[in-house]
ZADO-1210 file (C-alpha; in nm, 4 decimals, padded with zeros to 6 digits):
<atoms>
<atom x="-08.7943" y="-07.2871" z="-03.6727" code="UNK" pos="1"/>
<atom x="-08.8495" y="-07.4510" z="-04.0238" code="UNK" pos="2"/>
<atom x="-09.2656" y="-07.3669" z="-04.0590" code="UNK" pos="3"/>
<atom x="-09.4595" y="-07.6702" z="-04.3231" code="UNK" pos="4"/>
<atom x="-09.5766" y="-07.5376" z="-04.6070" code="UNK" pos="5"/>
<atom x="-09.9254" y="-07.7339" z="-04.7460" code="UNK" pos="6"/>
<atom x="-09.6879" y="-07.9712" z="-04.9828" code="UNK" pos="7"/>
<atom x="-09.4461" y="-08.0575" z="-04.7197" code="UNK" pos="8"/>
<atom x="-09.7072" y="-08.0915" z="-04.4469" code="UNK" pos="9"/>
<atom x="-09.8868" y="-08.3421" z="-04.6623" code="UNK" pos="10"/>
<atom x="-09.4709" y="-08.5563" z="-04.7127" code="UNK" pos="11"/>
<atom x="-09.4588" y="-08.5204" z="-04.3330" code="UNK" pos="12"/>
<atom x="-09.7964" y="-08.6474" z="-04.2624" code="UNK" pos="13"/>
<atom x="-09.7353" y="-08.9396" z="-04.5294" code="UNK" pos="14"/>
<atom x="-09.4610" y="-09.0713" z="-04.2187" code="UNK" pos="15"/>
<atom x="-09.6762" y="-09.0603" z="-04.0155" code="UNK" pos="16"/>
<atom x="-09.7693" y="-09.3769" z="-03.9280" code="UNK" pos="17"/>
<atom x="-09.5231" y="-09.5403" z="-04.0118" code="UNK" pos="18"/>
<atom x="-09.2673" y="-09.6862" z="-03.7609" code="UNK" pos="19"/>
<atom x="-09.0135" y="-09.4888" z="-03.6301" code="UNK" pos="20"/>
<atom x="-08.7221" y="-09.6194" z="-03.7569" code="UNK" pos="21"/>
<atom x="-08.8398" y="-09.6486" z="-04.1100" code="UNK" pos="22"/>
<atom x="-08.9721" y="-09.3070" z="-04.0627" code="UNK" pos="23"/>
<atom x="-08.6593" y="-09.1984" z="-03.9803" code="UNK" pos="24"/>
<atom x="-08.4436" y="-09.3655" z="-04.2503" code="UNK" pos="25"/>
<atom x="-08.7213" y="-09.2187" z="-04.5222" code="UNK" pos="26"/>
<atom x="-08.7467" y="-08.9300" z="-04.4330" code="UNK" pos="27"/>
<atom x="-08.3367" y="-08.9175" z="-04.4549" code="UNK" pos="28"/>
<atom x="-08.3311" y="-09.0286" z="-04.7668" code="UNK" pos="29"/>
<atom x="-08.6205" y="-08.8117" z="-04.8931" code="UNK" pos="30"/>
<atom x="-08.3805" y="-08.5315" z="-04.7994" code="UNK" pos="31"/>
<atom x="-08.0695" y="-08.6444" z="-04.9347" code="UNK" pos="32"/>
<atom x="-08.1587" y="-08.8827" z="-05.1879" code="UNK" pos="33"/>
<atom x="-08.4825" y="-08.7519" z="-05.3635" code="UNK" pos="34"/>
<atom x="-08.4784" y="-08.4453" z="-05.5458" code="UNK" pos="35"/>
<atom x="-08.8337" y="-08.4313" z="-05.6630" code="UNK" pos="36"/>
<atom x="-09.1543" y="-08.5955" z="-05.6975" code="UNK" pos="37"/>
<atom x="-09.5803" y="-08.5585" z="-05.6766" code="UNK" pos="38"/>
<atom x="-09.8175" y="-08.6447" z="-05.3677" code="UNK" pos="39"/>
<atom x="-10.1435" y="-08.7279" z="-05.4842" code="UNK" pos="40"/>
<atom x="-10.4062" y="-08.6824" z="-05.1569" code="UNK" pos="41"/>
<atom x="-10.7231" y="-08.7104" z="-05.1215" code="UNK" pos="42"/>
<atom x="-10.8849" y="-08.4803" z="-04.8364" code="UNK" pos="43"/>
<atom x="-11.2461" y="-08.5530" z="-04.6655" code="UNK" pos="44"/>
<atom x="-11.2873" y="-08.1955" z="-04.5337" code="UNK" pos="45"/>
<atom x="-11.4130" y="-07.8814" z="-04.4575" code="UNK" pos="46"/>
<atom x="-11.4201" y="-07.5646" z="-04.6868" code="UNK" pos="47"/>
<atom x="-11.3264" y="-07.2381" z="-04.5315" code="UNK" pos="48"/>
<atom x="-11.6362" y="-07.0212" z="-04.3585" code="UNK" pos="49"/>
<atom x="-11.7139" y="-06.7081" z="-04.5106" code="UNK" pos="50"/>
<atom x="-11.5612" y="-06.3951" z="-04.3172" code="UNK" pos="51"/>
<atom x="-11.7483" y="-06.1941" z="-04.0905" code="UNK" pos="52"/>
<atom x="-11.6402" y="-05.8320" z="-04.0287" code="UNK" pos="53"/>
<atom x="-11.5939" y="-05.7655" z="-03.6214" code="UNK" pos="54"/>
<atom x="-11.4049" y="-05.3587" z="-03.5705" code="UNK" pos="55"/>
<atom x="-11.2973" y="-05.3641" z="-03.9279" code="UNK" pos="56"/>
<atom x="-11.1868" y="-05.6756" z="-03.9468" code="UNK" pos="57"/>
<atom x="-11.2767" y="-05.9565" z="-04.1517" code="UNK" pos="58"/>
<atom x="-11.3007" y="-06.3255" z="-03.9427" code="UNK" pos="59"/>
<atom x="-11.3156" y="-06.6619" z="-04.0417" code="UNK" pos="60"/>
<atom x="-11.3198" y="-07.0243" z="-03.8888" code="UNK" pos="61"/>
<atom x="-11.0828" y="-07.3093" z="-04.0452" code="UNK" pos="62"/>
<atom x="-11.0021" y="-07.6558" z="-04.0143" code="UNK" pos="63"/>
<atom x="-10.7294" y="-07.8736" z="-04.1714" code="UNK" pos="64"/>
<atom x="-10.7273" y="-08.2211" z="-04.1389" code="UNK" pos="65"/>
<atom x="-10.4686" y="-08.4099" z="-03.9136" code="UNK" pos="66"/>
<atom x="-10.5667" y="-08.7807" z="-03.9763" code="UNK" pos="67"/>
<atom x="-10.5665" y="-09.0189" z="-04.2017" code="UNK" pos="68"/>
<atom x="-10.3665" y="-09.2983" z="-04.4026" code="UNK" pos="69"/>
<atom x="-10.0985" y="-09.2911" z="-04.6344" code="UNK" pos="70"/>
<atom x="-09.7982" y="-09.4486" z="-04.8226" code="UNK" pos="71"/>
<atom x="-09.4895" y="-09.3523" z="-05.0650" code="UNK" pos="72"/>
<atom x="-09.2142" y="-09.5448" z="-05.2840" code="UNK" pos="73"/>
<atom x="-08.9442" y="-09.4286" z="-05.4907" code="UNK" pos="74"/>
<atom x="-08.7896" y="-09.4652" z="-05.8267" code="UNK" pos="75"/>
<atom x="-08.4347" y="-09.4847" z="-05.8640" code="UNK" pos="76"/>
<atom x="-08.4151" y="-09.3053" z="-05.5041" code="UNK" pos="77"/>
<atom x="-08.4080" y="-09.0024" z="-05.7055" code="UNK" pos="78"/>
<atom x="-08.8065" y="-08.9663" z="-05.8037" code="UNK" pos="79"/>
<atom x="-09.0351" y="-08.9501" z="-05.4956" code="UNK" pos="80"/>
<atom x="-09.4377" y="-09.0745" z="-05.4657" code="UNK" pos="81"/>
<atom x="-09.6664" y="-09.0047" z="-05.1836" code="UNK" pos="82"/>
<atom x="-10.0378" y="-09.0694" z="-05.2079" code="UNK" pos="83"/>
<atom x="-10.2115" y="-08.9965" z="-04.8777" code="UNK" pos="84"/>
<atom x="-10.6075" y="-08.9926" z="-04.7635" code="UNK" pos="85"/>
<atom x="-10.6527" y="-08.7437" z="-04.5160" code="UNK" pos="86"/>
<atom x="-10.9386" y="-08.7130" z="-04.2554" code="UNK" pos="87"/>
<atom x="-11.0576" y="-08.5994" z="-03.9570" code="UNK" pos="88"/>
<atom x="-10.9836" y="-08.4851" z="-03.6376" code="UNK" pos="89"/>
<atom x="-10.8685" y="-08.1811" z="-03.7639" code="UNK" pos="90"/>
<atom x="-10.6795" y="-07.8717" z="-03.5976" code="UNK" pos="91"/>
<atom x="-10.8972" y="-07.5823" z="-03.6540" code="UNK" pos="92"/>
<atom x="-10.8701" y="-07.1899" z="-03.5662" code="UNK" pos="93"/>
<atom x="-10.9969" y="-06.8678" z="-03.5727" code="UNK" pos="94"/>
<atom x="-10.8653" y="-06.5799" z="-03.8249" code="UNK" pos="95"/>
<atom x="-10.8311" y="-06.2445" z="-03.8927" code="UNK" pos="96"/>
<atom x="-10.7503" y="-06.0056" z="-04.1711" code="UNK" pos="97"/>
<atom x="-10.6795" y="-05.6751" z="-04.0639" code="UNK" pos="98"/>
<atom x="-10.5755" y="-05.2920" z="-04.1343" code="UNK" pos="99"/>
<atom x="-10.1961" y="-05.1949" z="-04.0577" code="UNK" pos="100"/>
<atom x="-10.1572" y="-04.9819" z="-03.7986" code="UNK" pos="101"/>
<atom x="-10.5300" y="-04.9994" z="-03.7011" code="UNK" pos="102"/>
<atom x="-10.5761" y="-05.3192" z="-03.5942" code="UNK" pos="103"/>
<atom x="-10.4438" y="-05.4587" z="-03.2643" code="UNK" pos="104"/>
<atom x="-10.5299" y="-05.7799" z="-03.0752" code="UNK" pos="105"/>
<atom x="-10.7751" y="-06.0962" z="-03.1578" code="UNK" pos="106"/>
<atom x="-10.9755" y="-06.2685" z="-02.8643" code="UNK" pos="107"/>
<atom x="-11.1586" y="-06.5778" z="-02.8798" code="UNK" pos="108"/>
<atom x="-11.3512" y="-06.5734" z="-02.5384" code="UNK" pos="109"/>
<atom x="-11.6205" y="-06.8850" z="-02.6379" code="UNK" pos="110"/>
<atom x="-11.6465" y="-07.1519" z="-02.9309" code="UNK" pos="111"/>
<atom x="-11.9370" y="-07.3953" z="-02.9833" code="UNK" pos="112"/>
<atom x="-11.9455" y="-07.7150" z="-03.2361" code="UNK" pos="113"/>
<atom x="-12.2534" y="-07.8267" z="-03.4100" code="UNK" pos="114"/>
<atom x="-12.2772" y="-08.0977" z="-03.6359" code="UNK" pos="115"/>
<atom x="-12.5508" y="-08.1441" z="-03.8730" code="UNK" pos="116"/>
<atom x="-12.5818" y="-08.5273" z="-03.9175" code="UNK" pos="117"/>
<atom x="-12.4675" y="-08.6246" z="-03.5463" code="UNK" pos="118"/>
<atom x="-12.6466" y="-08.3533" z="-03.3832" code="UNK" pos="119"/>
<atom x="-12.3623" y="-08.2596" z="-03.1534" code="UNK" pos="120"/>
<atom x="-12.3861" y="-07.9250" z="-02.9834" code="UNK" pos="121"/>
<atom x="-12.1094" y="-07.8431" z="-02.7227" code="UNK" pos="122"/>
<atom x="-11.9220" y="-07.5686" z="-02.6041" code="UNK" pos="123"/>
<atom x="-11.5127" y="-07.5944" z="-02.6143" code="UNK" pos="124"/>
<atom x="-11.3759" y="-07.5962" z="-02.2229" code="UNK" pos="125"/>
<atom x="-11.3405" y="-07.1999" z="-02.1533" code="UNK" pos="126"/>
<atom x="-10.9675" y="-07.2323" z="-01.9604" code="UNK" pos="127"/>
<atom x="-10.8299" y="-07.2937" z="-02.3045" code="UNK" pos="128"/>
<atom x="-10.9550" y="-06.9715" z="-02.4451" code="UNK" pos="129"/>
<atom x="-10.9800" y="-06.6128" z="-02.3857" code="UNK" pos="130"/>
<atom x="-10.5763" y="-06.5681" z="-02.4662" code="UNK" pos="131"/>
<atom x="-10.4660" y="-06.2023" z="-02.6623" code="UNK" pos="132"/>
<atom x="-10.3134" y="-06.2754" z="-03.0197" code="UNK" pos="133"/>
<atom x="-10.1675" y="-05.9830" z="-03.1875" code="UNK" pos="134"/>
<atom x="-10.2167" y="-05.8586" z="-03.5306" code="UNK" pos="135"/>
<atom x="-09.8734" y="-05.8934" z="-03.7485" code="UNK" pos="136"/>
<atom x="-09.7536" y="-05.8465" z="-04.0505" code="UNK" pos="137"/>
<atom x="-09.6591" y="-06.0086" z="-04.3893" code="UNK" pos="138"/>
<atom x="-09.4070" y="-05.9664" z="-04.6251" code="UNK" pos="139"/>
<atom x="-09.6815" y="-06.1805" z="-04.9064" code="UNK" pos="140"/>
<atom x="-09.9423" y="-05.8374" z="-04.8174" code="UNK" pos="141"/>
<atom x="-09.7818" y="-05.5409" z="-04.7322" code="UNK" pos="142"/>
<atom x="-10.0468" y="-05.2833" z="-04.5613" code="UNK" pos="143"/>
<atom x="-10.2176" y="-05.5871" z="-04.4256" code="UNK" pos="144"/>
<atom x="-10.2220" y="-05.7861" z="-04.0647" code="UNK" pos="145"/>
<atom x="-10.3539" y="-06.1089" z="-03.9431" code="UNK" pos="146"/>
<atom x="-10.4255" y="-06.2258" z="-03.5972" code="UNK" pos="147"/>
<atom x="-10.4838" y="-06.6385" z="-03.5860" code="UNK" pos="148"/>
<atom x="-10.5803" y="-06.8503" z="-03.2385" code="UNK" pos="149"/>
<atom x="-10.5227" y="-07.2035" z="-03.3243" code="UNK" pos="150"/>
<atom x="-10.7528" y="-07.3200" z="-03.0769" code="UNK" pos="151"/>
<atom x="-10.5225" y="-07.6261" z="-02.8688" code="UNK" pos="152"/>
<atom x="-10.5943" y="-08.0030" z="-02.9431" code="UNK" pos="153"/>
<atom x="-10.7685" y="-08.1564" z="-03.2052" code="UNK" pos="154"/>
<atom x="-11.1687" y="-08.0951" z="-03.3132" code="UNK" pos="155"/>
<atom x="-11.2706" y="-08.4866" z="-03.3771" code="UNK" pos="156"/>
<atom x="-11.5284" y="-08.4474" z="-03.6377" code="UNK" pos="157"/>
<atom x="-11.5188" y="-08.6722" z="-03.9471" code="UNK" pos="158"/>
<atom x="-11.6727" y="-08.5053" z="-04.2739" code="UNK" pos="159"/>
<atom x="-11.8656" y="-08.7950" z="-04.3855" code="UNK" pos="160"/>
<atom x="-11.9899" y="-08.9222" z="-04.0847" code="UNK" pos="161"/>
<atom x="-12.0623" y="-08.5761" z="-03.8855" code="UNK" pos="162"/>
<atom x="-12.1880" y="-08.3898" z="-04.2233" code="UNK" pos="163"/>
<atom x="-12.1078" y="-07.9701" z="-04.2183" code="UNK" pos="164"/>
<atom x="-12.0378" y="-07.8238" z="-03.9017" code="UNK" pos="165"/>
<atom x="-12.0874" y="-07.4734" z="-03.7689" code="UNK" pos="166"/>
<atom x="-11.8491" y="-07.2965" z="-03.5335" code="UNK" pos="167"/>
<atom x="-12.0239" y="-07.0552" z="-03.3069" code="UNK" pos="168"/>
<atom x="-11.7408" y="-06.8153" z="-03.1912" code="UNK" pos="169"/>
<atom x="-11.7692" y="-06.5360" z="-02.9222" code="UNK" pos="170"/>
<atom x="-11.4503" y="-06.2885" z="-03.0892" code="UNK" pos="171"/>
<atom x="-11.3456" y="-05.9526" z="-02.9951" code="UNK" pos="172"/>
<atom x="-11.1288" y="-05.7277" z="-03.2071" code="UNK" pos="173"/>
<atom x="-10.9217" y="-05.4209" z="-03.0346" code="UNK" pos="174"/>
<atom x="-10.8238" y="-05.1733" z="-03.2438" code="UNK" pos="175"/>
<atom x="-10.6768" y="-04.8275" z="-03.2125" code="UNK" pos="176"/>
<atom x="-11.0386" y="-04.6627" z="-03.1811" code="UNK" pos="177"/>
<atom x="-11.1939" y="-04.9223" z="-02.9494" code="UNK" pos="178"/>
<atom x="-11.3419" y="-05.3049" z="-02.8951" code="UNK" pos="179"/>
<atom x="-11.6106" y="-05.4736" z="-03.1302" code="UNK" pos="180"/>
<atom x="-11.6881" y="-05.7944" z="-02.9874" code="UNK" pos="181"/>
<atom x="-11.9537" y="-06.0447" z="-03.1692" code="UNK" pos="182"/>
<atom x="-12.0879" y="-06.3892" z="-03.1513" code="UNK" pos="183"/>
<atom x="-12.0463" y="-06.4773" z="-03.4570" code="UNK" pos="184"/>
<atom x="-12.1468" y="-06.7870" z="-03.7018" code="UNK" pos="185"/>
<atom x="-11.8789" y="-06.9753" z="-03.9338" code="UNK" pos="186"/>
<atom x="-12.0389" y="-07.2486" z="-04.1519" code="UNK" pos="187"/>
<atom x="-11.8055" y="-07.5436" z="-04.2601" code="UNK" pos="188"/>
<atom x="-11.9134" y="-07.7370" z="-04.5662" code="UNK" pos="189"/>
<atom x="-11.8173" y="-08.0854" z="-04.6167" code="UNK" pos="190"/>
<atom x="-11.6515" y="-08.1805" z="-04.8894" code="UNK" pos="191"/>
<atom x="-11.3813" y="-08.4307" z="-05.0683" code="UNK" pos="192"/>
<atom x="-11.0864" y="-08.2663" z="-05.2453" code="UNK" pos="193"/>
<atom x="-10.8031" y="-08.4809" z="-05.4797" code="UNK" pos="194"/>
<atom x="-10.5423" y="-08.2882" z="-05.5692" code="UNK" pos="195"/>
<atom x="-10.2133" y="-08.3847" z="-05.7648" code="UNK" pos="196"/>
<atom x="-09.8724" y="-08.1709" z="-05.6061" code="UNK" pos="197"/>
<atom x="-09.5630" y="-08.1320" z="-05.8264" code="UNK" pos="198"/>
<atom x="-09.2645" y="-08.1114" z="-05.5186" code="UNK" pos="199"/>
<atom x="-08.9197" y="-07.9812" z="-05.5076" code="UNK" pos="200"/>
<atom x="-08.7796" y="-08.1169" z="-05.2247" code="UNK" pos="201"/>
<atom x="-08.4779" y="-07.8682" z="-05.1657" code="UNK" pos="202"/>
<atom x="-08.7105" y="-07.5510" z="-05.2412" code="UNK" pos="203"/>
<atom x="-08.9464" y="-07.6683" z="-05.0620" code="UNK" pos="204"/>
<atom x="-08.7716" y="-07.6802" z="-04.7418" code="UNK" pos="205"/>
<atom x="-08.6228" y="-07.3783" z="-04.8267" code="UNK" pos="206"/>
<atom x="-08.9836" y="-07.2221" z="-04.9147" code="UNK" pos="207"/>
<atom x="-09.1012" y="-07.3489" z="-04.5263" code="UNK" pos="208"/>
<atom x="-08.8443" y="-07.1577" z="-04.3543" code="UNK" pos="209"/>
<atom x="-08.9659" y="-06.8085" z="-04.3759" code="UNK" pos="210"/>
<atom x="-09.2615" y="-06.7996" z="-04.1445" code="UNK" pos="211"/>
<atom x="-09.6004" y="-06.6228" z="-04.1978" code="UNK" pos="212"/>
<atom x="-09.8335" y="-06.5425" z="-03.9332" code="UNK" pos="213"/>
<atom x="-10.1152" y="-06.7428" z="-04.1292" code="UNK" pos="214"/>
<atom x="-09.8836" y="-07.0344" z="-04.1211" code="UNK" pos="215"/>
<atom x="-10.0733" y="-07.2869" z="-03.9630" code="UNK" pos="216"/>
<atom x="-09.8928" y="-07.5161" z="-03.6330" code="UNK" pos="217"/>
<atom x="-09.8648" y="-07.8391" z="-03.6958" code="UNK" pos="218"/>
<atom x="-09.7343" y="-07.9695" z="-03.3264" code="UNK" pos="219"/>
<atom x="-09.9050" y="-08.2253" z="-03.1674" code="UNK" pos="220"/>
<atom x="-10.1295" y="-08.1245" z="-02.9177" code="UNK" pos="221"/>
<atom x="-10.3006" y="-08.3815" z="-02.6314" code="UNK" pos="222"/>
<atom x="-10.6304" y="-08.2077" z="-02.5585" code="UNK" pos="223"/>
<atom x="-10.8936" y="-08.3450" z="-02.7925" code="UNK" pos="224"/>
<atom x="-11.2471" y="-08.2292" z="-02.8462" code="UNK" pos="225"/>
</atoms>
């Protein structure tokens, strides 16, 4: 399976609303046709928490965002741009860096939102948690192994009307001399990104297909929150 990497993800999500049958022909000729070109996006988000060590592991919470607006032209059919503004609800996880050989299994047993501006304060349904996700490797960080729950659906928070969030996550980490298990607290600031991405169309398809386990999952899941 062909895994997005951030400049892709950001061309996919471009289509996105657009209809399907221009999405289709696009994205066809964006593969066939275009050879290179620049997305310019600008991201209402959150930064990445600090980690917290659990067992010798180092965890963190994360969010990308999965809404938005967007558009994209071409010059010449050979020269691709994209801009896109992208926004909440996000997809969001759980992470963990860990010890080869050491380090075994990731669970998430309990997560909590709070928003500072909105004042929400609500636990995530517990039937959707409490899953084992194995440590594994990475050819980027040899000696090194990461365990990530993407927790399912979509957190629907919006940066600039919710302010910073904070994830409280209940999180044990097995290992090969025991359990640690904490409740732990991961502190999302909110904040507005632009960046300007250079593309290769070709390499970076060819760049997406080698999977990482700190890849994030970009399906589309039907359980909001």
């Amino acid at each position: 399976m062909i895994s997005l990497n951030g400049k892709f993800y950001r061309l996919c999500l471009s289509m996105k609303n657009q209809p399907c049958i221009l999405a289709g022909l696009t994205l066809g000729s964006l593969l066939f046709l275009s050879s290179c070109g620049h997305i310019m996006t600008k991201s209402h988000t959150y930064r990445e928490s600090d980690t917290v060590e659990i067992n010798g592991a180092n965890v963190s919470g994360a969010v990308r965002p999965a809404g938005g607006k967007s558009g994209f032209g071409f010059s010449a059919m050979i020269y691709m741009a994209g801009s896109a503004t992208l926004d909440g609800p996000f997809i969001w996880r759980v992470q963990a860096e860990g010890e080869e050989g050491l380090h075994q299994h990731m669970v998430v047993h309990r997560v909590k939102v709070l928003t500072s501006k909105t004042k929400r304060s609500e636990w995530y349904p517990d039937e959707h948690l409490s899953y084992q996700t194995k440590f594994e490797p990475s050819q980027k960080d040899l000696g090194k192994v990461f365990a990530v729950f993407q927790i399912p659906g979509k957190l629907k928070v919006y940066p600039r009307e919710d302010g910073d969030i904070t994830i409280l996550a209940d999180v044990s980490v097995t290992s090969t001399a025991g359990i640690g298990r904490k409740l732990v607290k991961f502190n999302l600031v909110a904040e507005t990104t632009k960046d300007v991405e250079f593309i290769s169309l070709p390499s970076e398809i060819i760049k997406g297909s080698s999977e990482d386990p700190r890849d994030w999952g970009w399906g589309e899941e039907h359980l909001d929150y």
